[in-house]
C-alpha positions in Angstrom: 93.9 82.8 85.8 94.9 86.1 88.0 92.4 88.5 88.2 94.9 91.3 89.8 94.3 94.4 87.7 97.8 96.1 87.7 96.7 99.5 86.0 93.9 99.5 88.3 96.5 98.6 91.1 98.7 101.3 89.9 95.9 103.7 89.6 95.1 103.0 93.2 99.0 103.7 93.8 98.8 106.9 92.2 95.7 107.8 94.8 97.5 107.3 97.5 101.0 108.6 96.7 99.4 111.7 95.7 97.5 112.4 99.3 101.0 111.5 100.7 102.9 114.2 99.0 104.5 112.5 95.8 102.2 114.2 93.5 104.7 114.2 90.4 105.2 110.4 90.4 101.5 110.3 90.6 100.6 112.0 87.4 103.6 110.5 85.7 102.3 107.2 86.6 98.7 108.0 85.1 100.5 109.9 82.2 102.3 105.9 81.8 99.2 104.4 82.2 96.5 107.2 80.2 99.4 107.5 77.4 101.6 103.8 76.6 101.8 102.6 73.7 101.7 99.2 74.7 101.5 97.3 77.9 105.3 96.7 78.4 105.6 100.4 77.5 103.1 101.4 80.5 104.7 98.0 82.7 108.4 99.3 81.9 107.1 103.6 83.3 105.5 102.1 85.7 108.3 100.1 87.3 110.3 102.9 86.9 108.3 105.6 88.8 107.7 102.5 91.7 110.9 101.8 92.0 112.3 105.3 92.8 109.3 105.4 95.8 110.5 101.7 97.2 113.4 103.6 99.7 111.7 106.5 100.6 110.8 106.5 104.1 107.6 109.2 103.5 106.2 106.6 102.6 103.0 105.0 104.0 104.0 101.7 104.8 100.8 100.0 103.4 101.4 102.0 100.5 104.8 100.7 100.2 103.5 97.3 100.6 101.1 98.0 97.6 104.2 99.1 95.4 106.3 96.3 96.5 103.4 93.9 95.2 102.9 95.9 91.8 106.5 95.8 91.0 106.8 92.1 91.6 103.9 91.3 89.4 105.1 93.5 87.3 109.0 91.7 86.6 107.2 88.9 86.1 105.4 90.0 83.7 108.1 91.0 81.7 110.1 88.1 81.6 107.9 86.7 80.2 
């Protein structure tokens, strides 16, 4: 049983991208999270938002290492 907490993850994210200047994706990604329907809903935003940071070279490298992680967990979880 994983006890990795991807909203939590994400919400921890959203800290961080916000200090480091990407405040839009950061409320969009707790507007994904605060507002889903259902968890593929939020899973499906969230991937989105993530996936538009994972080239940008403003970002924090630990940071980017966060969102790499999130969006991994995240694919698997909806193949399933």
């Amino acid at each position: 049983m994983s006890t990795y907490d991807a909203y939590a993850e994400a919400r921890e994210i959203a800290k961080r991208i916000d200090l480091e200047g990407f405040s839009d994706h950061a409320e969009k990604m707790r507007n994904a999270i605060d507002h889903g329907q259902s968890g593929t809903e939020i899973f499906m935003q969230l991937r989105f938002y993530l996936t538009q940071l994972q080239d940008n070279i403003g970002i924090d490298p630990a940071t980017l290492d966060r969102i790499n992680t999130l969006v991994g967990k995240i694919n698997v979880a909806l193949a399933r």
